[in-house]
C-alpha positions as CSV (number, residue, x, y, z in Angstrom):
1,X,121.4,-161.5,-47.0
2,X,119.2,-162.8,-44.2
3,X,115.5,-162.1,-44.2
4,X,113.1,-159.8,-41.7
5,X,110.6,-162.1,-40.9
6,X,107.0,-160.3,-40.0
7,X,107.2,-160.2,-36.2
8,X,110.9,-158.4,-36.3
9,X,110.2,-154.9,-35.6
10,X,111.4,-152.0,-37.8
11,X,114.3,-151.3,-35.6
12,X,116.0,-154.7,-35.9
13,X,119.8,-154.8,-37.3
14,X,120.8,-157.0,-40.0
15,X,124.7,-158.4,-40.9
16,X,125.3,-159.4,-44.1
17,X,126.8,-162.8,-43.1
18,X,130.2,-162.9,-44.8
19,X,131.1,-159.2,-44.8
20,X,133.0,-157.0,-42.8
21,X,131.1,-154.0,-43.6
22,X,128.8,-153.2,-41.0
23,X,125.0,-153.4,-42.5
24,X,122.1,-152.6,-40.7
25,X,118.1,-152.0,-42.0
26,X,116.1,-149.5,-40.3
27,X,117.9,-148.1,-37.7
28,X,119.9,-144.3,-38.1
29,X,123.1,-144.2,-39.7
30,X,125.9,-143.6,-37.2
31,X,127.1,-140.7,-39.4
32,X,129.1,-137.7,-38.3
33,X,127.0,-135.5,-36.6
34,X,127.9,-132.2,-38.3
35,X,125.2,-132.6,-40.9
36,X,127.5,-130.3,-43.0
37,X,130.4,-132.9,-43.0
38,X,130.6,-134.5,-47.0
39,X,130.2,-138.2,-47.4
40,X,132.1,-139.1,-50.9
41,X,129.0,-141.9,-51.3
42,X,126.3,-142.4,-50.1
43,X,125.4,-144.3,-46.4
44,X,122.1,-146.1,-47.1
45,X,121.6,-148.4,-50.2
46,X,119.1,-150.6,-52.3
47,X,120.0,-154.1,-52.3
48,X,118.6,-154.5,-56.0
49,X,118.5,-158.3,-55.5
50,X,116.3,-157.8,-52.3
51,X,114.8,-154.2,-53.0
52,X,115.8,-153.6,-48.7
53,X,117.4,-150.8,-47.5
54,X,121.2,-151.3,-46.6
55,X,123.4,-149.4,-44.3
56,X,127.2,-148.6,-44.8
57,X,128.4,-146.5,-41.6
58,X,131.2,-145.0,-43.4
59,X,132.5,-144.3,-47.1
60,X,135.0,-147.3,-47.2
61,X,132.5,-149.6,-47.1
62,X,130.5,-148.5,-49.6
63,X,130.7,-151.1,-52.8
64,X,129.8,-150.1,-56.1
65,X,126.4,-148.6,-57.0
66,X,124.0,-147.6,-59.6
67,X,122.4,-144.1,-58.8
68,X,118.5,-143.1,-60.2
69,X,117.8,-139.3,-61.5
70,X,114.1,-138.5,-62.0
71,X,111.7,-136.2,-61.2
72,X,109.5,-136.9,-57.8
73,X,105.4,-137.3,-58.5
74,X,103.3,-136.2,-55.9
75,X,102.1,-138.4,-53.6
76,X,103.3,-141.3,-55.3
77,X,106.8,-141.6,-54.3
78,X,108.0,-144.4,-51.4
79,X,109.7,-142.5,-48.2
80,X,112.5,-143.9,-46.4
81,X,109.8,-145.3,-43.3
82,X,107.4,-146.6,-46.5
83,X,110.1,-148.4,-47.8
84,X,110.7,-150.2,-44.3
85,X,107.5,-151.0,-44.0
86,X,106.5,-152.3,-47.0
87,X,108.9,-155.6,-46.3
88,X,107.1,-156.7,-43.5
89,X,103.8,-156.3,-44.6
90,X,103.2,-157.8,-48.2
91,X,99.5,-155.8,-48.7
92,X,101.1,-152.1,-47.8
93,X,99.1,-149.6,-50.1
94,X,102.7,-148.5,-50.9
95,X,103.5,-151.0,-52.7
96,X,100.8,-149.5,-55.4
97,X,102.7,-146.3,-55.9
98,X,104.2,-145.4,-59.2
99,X,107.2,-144.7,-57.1
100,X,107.8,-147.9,-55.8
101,X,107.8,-149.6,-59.4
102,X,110.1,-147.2,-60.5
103,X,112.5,-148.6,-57.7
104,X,111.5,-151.9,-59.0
105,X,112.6,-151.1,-62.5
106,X,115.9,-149.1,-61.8
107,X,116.7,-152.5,-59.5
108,X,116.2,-154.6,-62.1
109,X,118.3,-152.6,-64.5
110,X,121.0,-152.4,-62.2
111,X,121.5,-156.1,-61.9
112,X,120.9,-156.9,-65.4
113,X,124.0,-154.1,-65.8
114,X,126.0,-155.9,-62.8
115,X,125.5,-153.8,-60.2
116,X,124.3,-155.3,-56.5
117,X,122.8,-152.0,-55.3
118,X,121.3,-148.9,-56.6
119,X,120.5,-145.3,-54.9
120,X,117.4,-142.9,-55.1
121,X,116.4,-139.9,-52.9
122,X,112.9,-141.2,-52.3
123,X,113.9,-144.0,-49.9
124,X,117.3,-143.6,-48.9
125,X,116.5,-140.7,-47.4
126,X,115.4,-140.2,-43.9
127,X,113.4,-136.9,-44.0
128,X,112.4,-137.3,-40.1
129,X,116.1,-136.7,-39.8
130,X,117.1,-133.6,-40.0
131,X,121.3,-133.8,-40.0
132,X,120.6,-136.7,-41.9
133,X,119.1,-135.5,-44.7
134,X,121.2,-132.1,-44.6
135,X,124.6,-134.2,-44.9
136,X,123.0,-136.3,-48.1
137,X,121.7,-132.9,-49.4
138,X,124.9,-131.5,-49.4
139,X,126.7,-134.7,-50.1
140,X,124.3,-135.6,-53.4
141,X,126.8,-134.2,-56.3
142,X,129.3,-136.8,-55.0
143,X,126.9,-139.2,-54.7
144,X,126.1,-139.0,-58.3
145,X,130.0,-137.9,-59.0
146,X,131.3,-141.3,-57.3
147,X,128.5,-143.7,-58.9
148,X,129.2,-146.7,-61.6
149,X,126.0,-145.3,-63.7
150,X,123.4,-142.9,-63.7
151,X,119.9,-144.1,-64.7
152,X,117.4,-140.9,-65.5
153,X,113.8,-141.8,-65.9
154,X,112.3,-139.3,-68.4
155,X,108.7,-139.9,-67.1
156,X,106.9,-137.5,-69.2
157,X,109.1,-139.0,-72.4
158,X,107.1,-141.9,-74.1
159,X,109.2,-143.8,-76.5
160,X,109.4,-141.8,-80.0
161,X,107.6,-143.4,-82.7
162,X,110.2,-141.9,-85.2
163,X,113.8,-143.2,-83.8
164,X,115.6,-140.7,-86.0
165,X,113.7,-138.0,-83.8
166,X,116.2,-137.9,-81.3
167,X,116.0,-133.8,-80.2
168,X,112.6,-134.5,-78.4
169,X,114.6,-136.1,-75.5
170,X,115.6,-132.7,-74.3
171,X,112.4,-131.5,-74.1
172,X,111.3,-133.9,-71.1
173,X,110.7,-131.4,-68.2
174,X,113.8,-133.5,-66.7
175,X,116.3,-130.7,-68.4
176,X,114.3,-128.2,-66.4
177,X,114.4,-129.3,-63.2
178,X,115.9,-127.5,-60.2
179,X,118.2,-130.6,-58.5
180,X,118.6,-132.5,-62.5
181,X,121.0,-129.8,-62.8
182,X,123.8,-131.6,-60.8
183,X,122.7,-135.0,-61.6
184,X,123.4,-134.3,-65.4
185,X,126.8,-132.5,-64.8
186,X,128.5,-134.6,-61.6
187,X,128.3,-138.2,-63.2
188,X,130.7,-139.7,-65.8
189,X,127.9,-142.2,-67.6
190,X,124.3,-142.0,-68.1
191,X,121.4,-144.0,-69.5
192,X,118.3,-142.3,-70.1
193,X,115.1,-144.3,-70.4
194,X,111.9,-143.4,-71.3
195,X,108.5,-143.9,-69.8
196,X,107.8,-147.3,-70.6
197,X,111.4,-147.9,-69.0
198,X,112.5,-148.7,-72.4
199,X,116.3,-148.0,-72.5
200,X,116.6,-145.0,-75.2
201,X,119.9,-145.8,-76.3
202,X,122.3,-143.5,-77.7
203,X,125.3,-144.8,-79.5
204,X,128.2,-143.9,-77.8
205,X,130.0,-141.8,-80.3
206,X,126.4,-140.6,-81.0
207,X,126.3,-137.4,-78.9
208,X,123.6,-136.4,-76.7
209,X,122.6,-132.4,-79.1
210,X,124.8,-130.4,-76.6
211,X,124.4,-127.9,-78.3
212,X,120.2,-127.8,-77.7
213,X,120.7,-128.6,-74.2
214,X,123.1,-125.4,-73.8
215,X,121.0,-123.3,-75.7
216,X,118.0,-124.4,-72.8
217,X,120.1,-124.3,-69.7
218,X,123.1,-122.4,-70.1
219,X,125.5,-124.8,-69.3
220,X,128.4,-125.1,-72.2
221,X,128.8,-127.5,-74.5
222,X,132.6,-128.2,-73.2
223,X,131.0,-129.4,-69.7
224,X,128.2,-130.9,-71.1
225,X,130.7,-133.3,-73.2
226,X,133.2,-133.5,-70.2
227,X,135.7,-131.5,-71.6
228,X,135.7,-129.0,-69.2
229,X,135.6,-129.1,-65.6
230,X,133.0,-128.0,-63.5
231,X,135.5,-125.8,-61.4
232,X,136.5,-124.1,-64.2
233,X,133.5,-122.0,-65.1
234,X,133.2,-119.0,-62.7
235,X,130.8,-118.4,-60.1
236,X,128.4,-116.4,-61.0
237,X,128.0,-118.3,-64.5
238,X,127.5,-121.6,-62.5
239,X,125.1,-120.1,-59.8
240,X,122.9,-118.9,-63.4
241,X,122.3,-122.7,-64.2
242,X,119.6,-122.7,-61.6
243,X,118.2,-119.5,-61.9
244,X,115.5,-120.2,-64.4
245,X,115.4,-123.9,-63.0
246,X,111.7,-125.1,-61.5
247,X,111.9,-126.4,-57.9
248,X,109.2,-127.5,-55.5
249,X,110.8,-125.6,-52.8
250,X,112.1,-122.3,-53.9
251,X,114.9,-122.6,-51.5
252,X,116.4,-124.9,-53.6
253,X,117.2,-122.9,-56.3
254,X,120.3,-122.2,-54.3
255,X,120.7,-125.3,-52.6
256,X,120.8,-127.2,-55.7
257,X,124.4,-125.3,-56.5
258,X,126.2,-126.4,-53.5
259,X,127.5,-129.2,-55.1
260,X,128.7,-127.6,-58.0
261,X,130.2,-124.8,-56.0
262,X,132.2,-127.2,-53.8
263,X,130.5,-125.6,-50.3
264,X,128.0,-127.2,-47.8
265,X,125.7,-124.9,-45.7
266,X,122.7,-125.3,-43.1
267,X,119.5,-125.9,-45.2
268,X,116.7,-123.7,-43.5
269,X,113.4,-124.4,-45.8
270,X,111.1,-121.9,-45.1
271,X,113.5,-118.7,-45.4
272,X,112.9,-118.4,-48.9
273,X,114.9,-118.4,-51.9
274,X,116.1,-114.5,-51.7
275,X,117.2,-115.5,-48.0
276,X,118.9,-118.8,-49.5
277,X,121.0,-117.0,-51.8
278,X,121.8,-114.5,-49.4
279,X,123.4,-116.7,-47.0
280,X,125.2,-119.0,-49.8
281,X,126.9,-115.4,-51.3
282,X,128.2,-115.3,-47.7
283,X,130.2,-118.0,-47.8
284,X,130.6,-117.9,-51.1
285,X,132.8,-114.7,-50.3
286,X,134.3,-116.2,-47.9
287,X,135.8,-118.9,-50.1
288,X,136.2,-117.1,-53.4
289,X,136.5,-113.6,-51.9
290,X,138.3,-112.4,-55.8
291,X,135.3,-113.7,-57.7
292,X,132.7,-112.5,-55.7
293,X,133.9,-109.3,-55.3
294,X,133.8,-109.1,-59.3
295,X,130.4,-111.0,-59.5
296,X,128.7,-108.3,-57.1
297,X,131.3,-105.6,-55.4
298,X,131.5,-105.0,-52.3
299,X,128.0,-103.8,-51.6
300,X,125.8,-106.7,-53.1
301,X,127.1,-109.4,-50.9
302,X,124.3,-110.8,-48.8
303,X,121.5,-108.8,-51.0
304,X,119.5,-111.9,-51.9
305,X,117.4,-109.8,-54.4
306,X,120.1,-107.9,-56.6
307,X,121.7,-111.5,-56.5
308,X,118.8,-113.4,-58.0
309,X,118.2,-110.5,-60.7
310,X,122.0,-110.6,-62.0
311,X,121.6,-114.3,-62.5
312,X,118.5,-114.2,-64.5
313,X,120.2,-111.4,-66.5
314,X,123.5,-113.7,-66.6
315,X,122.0,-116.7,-67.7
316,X,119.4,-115.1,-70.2
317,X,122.5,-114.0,-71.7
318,X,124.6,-116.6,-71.9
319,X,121.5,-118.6,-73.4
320,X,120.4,-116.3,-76.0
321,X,124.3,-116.0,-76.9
322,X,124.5,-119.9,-77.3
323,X,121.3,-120.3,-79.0
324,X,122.4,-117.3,-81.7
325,X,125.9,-119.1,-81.9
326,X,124.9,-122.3,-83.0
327,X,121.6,-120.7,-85.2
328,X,125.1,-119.5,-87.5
329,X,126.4,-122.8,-87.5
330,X,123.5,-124.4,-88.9
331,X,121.4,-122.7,-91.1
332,X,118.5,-124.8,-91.0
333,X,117.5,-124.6,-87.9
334,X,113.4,-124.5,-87.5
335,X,112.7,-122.0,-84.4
336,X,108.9,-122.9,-84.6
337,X,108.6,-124.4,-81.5
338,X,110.6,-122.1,-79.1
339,X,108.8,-120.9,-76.3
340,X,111.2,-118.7,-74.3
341,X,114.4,-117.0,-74.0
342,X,116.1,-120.0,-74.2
343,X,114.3,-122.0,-76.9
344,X,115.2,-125.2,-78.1
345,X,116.8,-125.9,-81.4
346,X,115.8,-128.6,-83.3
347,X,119.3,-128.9,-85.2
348,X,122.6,-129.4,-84.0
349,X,126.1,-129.7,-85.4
350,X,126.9,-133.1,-83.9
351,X,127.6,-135.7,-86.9
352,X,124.8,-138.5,-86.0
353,X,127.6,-141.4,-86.4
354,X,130.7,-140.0,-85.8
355,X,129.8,-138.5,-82.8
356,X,131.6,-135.1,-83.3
357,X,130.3,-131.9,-83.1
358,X,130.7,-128.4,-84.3
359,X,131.5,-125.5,-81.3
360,X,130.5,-122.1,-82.5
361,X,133.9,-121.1,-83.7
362,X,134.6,-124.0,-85.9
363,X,136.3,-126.5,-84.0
364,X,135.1,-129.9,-83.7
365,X,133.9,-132.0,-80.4
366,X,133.6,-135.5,-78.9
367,X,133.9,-137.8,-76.0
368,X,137.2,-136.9,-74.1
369,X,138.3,-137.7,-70.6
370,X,137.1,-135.5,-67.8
371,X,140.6,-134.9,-66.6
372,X,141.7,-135.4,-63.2
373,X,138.8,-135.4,-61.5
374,X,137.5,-138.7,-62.9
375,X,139.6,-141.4,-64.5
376,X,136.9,-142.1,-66.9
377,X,135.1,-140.4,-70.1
378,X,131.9,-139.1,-69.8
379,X,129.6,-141.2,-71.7
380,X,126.1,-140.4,-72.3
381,X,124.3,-144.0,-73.9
């Protein structure tokens, strides 16, 4: 791919010389301009070889990609206009941040996996435009849906110094995280690495503990493995996954569901997260009208308040009924270190080679195909 010397300007196009896909650096994506129209991947790439921004107007030229999961640090992550600039001028202070060698790392992974180009939400995202950003935001769970791998970066997660220890993974603030939430269900394979970007491999018939992970957020083991699609778990149990969830902006403890609810609405930071959920109940009634109508009545609709305080009430629930579910299974368990209504269990019925695990009622668990929604399994390595 040809080269922005120094005295092109930040708004100069770029083709890839023997492709048919339009690709241009630094210039806005000619995307629809209903901001709550769904791409199925994303418009804007990482060129791992190059570590420049790449363009794809539309979804059917979008080749294969890696996607990053991690948490943001603050003021150390590179922004989309950063990211431009930091090609044409070789001493940009940006090039310092901890954020741009974490870009650096998940591009070198990707290629040494075979992948050509990777996506984050640090660079690849505009945030001076507005439709832009809203039509990614509510795009992101098929971002991470339609991609070839997810790397997550578990910064806080240094590489364990007993390898047999493999429960402390899920205690990396990554599992807590408002937007990780549909960047651990949507995609079908995951590496996790720690830290020192030092892949933390887990066997694939070596399950990642489900059952810890659904004690912590509520999510059930059956999803977690990919045996059970996302669709199939009601409303107001998949609007709990975020209730307890930490997010920077409170807003998006309800925009971090509208992936995982299938609808796209105007993001308004600022209204707060009461307001947030107020509006997506609306149109959540207006697409599941049955459900809703169970979840809250009639009356409840549009009350951001009573909304937020049945999904606290849901999901402490549905935690506490997980974690006492699997503390029968396994007698051993060591509660010492729990720390809140959904505490973390430091034993688990998966079989560490086999790769199966124990549900609460007996049966037994593994890797299985996500059904028709993806042609794959889930994998978690």
């Amino acid at each position: 791919m040809p080269v922005l010397s120094k005295s092109e300007s930040n708004h100069s196009s770029i083709s890839a010389p023997s492709s048919s896909a339009a690709r241009v650096i630094g210039i806005p994506l000619p995307a629809d301009s209903d901001p709550l129209h769904k791409r199925a991947r994303p418009g804007r790439l990482i060129d791992a070889h190059t570590l420049r921004l790449v363009q794809f107007p539309s979804d059917n030229l979008v080749p294969p990609y890696a996607i990053l999961s991690h948490r943001w640090l603050e003021g150390q992550e590179v922004s989309y206009w950063e990211m431009l600039q930091i090609f044409i001028d070789e001493m940009h202070p940006s090039r310092s941040k901890a954020g741009f060698q974490k870009i650096v790392n998940a591009c070198a992974q990707a290629l040494k996996d075979g992948h050509t180009f990777i996506w984050t939400d640090t660079c690849c995202i505009d945030d001076g435009d507005h439709a832009q950003k809203s039509q990614d935001i509510n795009s992101m769970y098929n971002y991470y849906s339609n991609a070839e791998v997810c790397y997550v970066f578990l910064s806080d997660f240094p590489w364990p110094r007993n390898p047999s220890q493999d429960i402390h993974i899920s205690e990396s603030v990554w599992f807590s995280r408002g937007w990780t939430l549909q960047e651990f269900v949507a995609p079908s394979r995951i590496k996790f690495f720690t830290a020192d970007w030092e892949h933390y491999r887990i066997d694939r018939y070596d399950l990642v503990p489900w059952g810890i992970i659904a004690s912590k957020t509520g999510i059930p083991t059956e999803v977690l493995a990919g045996e059970r699609r996302v669709e199939d778990i009601g409303i107001k149990e998949r609007m709990s996954w975020s209730i307890n969830r930490e997010t920077t902006k409170e807003e998006d403890q309800a925009y971090c569901l509208l992936g995982l609810l299938g609808v796209t609405m105007e993001l308004r930071y600022g209204e707060g997260a009461e307001s947030a959920f107020a509006h997506l109940s609306r149109l959540l009634y207006e697409q599941y009208p049955d459900q809703m109508v169970e979840f809250l009545g009639l009356g409840k609709v549009g009350d951001g308040k009573a909304i937020m305080n049945i999904l606290r009430d849901t999901n402490r629930t549905v935690c506490d009924t997980t974690r006492r579910e699997w503390m029968r299974i396994d007698k051993n368990l060591d509660m010492a270190r729990a720390e809140s209504h959904c505490q973390l269990n430091p034993s688990f019925g998966i079989h560490s080679r086999t790769g199966r695990g124990r549900r609460p009622n007996g049966s037994t668990f593994g890797r299985r195909r996500v059904g028709h929604l993806r042609e794959r399994e889930r994998v978690l390595f």
